[in-house]
DOSENU-805765 format. One record per residue (C-alpha): residue in three letters; x, y, z. Coordinates in steps of 0.02 Angstrom, whole numbers. Example, Ala and Ser with C-alpha at 12.3 -4.5 7.8 and 13.67 -1.06 7.14 Angstrom:
<nodes>
residu=ala&px=615&py=-225&pz=390
residu=ser&px=684&py=-53&pz=357
</nodes>
This chain:
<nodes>
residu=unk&px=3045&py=3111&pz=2506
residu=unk&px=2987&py=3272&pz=2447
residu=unk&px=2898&py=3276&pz=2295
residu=unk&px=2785&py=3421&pz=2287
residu=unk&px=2761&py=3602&pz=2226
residu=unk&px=2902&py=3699&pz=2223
residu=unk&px=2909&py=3885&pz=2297
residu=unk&px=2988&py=4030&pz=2159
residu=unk&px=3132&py=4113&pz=2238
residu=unk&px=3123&py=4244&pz=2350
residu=unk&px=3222&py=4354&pz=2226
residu=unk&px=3342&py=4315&pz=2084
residu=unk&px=3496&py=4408&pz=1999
residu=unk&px=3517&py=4379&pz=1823
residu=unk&px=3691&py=4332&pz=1773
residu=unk&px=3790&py=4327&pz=1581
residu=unk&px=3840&py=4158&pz=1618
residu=unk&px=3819&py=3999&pz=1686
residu=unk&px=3856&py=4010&pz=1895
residu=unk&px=3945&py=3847&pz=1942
residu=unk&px=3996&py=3918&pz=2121
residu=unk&px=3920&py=4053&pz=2227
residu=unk&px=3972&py=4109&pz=2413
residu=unk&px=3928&py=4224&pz=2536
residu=unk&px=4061&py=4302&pz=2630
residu=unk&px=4041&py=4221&pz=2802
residu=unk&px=4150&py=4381&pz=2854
residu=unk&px=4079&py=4553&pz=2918
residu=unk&px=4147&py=4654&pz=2794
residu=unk&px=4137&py=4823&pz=2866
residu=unk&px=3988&py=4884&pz=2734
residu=unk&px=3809&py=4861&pz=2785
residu=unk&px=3785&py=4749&pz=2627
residu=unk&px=3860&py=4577&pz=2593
residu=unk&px=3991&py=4518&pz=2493
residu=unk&px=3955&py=4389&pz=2370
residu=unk&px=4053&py=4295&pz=2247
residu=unk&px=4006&py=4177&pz=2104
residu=unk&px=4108&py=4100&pz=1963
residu=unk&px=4073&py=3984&pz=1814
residu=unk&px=4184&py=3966&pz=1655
residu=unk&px=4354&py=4075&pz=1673
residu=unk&px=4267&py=4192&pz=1758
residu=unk&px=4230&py=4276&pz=1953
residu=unk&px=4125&py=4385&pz=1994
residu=unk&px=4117&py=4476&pz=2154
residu=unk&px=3988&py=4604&pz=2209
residu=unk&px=3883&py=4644&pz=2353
residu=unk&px=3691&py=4598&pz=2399
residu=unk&px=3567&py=4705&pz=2503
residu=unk&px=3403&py=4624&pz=2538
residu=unk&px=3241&py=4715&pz=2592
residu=unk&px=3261&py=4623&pz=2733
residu=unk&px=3407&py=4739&pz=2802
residu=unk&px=3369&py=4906&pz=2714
residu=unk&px=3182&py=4981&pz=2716
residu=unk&px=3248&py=5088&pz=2554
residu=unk&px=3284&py=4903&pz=2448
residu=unk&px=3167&py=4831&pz=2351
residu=unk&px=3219&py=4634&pz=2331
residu=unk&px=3370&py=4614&pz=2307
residu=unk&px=3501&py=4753&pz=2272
residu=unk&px=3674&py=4693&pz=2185
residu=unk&px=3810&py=4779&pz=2120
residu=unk&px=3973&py=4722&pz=2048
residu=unk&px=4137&py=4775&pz=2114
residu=unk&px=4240&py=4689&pz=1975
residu=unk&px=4235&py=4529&pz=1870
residu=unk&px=4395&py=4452&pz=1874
residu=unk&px=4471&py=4328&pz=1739
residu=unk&px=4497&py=4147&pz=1785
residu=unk&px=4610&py=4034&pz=1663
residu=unk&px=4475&py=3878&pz=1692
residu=unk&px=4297&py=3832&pz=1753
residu=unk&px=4302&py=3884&pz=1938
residu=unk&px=4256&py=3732&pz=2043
residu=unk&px=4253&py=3800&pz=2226
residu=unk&px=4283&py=3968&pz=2293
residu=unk&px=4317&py=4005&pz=2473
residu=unk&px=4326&py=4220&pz=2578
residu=unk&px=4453&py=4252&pz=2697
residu=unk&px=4409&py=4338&pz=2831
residu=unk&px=4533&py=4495&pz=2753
residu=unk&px=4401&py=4551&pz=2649
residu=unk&px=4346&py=4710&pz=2682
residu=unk&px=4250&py=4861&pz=2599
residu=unk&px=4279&py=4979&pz=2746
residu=unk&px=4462&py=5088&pz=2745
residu=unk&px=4554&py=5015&pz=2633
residu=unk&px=4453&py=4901&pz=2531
residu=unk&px=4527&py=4719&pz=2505
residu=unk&px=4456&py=4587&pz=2414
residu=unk&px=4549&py=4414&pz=2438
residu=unk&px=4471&py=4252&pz=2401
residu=unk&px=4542&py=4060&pz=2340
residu=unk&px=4469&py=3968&pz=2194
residu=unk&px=4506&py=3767&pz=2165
residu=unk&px=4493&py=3727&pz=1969
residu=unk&px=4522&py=3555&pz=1860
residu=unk&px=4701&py=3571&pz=1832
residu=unk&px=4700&py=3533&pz=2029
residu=unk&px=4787&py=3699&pz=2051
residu=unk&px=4708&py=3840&pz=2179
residu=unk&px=4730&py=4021&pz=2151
residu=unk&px=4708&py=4166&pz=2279
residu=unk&px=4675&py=4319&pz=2204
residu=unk&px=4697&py=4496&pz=2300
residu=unk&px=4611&py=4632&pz=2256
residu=unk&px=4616&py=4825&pz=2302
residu=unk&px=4476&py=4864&pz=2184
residu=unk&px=4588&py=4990&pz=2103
residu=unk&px=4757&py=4934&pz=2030
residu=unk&px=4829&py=4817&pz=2137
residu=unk&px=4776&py=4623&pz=2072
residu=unk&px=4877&py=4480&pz=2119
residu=unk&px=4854&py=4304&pz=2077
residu=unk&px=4944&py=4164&pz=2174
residu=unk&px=4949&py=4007&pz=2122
residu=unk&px=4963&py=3855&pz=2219
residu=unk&px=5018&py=3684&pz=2163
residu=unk&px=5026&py=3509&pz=2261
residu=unk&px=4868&py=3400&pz=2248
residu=unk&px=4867&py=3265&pz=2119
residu=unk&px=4670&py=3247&pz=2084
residu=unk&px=4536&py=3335&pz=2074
residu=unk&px=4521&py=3481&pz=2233
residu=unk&px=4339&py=3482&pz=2293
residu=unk&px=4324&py=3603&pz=2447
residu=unk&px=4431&py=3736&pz=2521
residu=unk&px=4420&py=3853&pz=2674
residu=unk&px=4518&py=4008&pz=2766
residu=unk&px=4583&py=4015&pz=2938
residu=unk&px=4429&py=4084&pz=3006
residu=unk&px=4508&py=4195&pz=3146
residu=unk&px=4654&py=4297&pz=3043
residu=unk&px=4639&py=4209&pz=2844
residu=unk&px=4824&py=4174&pz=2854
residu=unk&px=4799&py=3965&pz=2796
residu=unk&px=4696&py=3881&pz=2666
residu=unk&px=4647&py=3715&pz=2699
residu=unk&px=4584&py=3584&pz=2542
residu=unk&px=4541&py=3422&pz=2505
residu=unk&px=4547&py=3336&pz=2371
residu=unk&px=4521&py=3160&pz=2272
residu=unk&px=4709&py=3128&pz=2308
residu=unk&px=4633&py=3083&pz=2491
residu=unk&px=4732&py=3235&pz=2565
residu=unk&px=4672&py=3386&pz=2673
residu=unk&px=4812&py=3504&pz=2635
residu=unk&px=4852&py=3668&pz=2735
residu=unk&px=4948&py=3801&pz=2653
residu=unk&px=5010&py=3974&pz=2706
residu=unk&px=4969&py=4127&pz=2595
residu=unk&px=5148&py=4105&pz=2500
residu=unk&px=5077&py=3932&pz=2456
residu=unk&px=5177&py=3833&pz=2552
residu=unk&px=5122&py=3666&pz=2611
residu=unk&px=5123&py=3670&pz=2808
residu=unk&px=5037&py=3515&pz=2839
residu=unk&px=4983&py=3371&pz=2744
residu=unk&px=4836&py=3247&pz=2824
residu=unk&px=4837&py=3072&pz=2720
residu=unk&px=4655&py=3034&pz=2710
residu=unk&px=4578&py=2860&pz=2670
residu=unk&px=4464&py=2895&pz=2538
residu=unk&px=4422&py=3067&pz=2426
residu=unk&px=4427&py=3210&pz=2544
residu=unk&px=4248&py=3299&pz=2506
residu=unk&px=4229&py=3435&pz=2629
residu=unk&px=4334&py=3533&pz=2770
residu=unk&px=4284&py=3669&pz=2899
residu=unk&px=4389&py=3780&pz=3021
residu=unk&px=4326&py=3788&pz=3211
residu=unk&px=4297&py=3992&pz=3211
residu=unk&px=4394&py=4007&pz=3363
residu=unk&px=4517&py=3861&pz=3394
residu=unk&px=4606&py=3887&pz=3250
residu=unk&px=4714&py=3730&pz=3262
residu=unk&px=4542&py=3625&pz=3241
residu=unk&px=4496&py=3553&pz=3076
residu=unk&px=4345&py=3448&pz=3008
residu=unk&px=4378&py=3341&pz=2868
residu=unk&px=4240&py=3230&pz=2801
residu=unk&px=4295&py=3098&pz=2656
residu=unk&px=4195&py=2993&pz=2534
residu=unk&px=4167&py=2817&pz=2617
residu=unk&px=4070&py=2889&pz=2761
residu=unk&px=4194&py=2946&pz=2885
residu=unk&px=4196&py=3124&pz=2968
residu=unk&px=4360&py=3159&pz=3066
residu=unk&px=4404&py=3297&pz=3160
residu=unk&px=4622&py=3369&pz=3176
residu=unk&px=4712&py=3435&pz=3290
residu=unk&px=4832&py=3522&pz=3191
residu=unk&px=4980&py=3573&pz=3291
residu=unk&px=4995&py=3362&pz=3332
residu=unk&px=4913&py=3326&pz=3171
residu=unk&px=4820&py=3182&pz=3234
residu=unk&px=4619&py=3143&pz=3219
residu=unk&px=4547&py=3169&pz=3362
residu=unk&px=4361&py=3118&pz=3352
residu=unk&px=4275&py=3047&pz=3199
residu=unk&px=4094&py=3016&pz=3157
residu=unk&px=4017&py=2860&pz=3048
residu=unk&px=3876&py=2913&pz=2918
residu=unk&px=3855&py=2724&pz=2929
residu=unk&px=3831&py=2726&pz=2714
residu=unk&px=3903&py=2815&pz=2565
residu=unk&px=3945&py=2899&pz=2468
residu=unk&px=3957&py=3051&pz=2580
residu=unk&px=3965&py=3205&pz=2478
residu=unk&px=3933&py=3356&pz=2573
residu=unk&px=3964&py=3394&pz=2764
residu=unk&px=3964&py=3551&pz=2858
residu=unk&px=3989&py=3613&pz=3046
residu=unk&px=3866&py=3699&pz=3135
residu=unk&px=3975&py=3861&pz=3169
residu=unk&px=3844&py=3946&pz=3289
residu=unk&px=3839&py=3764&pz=3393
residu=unk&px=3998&py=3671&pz=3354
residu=unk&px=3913&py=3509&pz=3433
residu=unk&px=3822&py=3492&pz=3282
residu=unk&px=3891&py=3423&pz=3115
residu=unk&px=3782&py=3380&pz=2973
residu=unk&px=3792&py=3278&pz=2808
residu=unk&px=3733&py=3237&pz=2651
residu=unk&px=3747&py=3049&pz=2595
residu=unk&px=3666&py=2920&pz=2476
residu=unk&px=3474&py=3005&pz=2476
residu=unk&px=3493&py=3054&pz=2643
residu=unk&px=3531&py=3210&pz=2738
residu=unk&px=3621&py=3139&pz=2938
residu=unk&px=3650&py=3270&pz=3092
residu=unk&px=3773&py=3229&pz=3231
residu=unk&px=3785&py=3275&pz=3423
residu=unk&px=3974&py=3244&pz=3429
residu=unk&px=3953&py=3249&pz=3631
residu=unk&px=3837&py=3098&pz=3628
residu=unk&px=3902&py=2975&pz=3495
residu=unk&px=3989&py=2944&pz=3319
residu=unk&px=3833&py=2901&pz=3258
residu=unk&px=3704&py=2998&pz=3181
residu=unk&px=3578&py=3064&pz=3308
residu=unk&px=3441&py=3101&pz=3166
residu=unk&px=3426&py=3031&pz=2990
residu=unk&px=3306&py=3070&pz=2851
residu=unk&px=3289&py=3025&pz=2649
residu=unk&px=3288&py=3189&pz=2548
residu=unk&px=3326&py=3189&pz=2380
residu=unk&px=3264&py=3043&pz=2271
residu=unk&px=3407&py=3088&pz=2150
residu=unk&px=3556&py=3082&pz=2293
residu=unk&px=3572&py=3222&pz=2408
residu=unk&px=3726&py=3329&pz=2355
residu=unk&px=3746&py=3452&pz=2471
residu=unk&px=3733&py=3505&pz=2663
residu=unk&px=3759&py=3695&pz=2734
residu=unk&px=3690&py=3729&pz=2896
residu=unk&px=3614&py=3909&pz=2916
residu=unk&px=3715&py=4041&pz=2988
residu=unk&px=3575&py=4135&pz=3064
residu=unk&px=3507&py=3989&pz=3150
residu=unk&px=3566&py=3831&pz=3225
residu=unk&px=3407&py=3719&pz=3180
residu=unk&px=3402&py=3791&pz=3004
residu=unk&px=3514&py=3698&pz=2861
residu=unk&px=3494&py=3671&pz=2685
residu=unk&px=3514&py=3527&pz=2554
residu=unk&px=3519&py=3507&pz=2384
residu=unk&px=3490&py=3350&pz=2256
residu=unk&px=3611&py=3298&pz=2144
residu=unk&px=3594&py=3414&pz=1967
residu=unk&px=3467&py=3336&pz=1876
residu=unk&px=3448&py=3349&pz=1699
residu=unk&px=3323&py=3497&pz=1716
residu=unk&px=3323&py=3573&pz=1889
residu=unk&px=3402&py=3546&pz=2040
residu=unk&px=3298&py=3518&pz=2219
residu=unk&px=3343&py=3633&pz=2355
residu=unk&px=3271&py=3597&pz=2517
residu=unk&px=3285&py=3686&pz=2668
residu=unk&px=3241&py=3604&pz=2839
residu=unk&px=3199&py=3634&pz=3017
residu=unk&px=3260&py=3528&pz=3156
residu=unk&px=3059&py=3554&pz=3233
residu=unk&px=2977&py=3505&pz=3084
residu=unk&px=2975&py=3341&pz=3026
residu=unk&px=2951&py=3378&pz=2839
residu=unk&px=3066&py=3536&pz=2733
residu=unk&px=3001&py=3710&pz=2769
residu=unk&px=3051&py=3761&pz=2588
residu=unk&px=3053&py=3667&pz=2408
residu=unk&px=3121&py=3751&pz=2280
residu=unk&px=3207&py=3712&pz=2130
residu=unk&px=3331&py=3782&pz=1988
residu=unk&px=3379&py=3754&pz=1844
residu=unk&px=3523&py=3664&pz=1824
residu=unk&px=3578&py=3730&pz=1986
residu=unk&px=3742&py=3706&pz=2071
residu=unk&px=3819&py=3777&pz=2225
residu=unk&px=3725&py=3827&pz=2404
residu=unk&px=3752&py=3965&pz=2533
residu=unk&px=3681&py=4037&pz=2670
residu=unk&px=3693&py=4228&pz=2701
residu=unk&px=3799&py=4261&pz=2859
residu=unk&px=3633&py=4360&pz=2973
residu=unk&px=3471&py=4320&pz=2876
residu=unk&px=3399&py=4146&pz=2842
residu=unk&px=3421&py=4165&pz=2657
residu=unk&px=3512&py=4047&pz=2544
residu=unk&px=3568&py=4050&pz=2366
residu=unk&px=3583&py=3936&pz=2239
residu=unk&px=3663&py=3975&pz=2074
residu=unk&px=3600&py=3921&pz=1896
residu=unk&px=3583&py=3957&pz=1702
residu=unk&px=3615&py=4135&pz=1718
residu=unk&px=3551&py=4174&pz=1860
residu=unk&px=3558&py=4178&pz=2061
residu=unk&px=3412&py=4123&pz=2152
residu=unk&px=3371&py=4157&pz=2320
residu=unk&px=3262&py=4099&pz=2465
residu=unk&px=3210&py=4194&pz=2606
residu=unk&px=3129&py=4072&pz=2762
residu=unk&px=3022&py=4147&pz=2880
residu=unk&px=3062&py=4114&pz=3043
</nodes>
């Protein structure tokens, strides 16, 4: 388990207020820059990022703010659709999940236009959402209630998927949009067919809890995991148990997100400490993480949709790392 020095961030942004979620847009949005969105308490911000990276005229990081938008309680996950746009008409549309197990999706036209639509039917506390990848016209969540729960923009229930422990992660095939990942507490990863709405594969992290998994969206063979200290990666063509395993995080690993740049490259986080939080970022070649870095009291993890940068967000503040490749 790693233990030693920890690399700054590549570049940071400050922020007024504590960031308790922060996502890339996994979407092309139609604007050479990225659109970003974090949120904290009663509050969402969304803006976009250019690195250096992309643009020989940035230096760093470039953000600006297209609008802050009011949010009634702490936001607790935040999911794009793919309907965002900053190109013709601009269109902002996202989904927050929030304490009072309510989720809210909020469309934007930068101008006048705000909407707020708020959708009730889980009993506990929500912990991960996601859009229909191909046209953003479902939301799927899961929740404590052990549900998944798909809902149509008017936030109507289409489908509910009874679960056998806390539902702590789901993730949309991005092109067989009837395909639907669900991974739940105890250690199980299961995999829907929605139009039957039956499992149709599932995968055993073998321990628990399990409190983070993610699909490899470049390679859907590959699924990965974050549970007890350990991060797990599956081949689901070879078997329902973990092809590689390795301890990470001394203080439980809390989250997995697999890089959307490259297939080998994912990133994990401890759980918040009471000082920083460990972010490590791995290599399938390598046998130890190619980054360490830490923040303070961080929370949240994404991976920019083209470069192999992630961000975690903090005490006022967004920090990111850049890995070279």
């Amino acid at each position: 388990m790693q233990e030693d020095s920890s690399r700054s961030p590549s570049y940071t942004v400050t922020c007024e207020d504590y960031v308790h979620v922060v996502e890339f847009s996994p979407f092309s949005c139609g604007s050479p820059a990225s659109l970003l969105a974090y949120g904290g308490n009663q509050y969402v911000v969304v803006g976009t990022c250019l690195f250096q990276e992309e643009d020989v005229e940035t230096e760093g990081v470039e953000f600006n703010v297209l609008r802050a938008f009011h949010h009634d309680l702490r936001v607790d996950a935040l999911a794009w659709s793919p309907e965002s746009r900053l190109d013709r008409i601009p269109t902002l549309r996202f989904c927050t999940a929030a304490a009072d197990r309510k989720l809210r999706l909020l469309t934007s036209d930068l101008q006048d236009r705000h909407e707020v639509k708020v959708m009730e039917g889980h009993t506990s506390y929500i912990n991960h959402l996601v859009f229909e990848p191909t046209e953003g016209k479902q939301i799927a969540s899961v929740s404590d209630d052990h549900t998944c729960r798909v809902w149509d923009l008017d936030g109507k229930e289409s489908c509910t998927l009874r679960l056998r422990s806390p539902g702590v992660s789901v993730c949309w095939h991005p092109e067989e949009a009837f395909k639907l990942m669900v991974a739940e507490k105890k250690g199980t990863i299961r995999f829907y067919d929605l139009l039957t709405q039956q499992a149709i594969l599932s995968l055993d992290c073998g321990q628990s809890p399990l409190l983070s998994a993610d699909w490899c969206l470049t390679n859907t063979i590959k699924v990965g995991a974050a549970a007890g200290n350990d991060w797990l990666i599956w081949d689901i063509t070879r078997s329902s148990y973990p092809q590689e395993k390795r301890p990470a995080h001394v203080d439980k690993a809390r989250l997995f997100k697999w890089s959307r740049a490259n297939e080998n490259l994912f990133a994990t986080t401890g759980c918040p400490g009471k000082i920083s939080t460990q972010l490590l970022i791995h290599h399938l070649g390598h046998p130890q993480p190619v980054t360490v870095g830490s923040a303070a009291v961080g929370s949240g993890l994404s991976w920019h949709r083209t470069l192999p940068l992630c961000v975690v967000g903090g005490d006022r503040k967004l920090s990111f790392w850049m890995t070279e490749m």
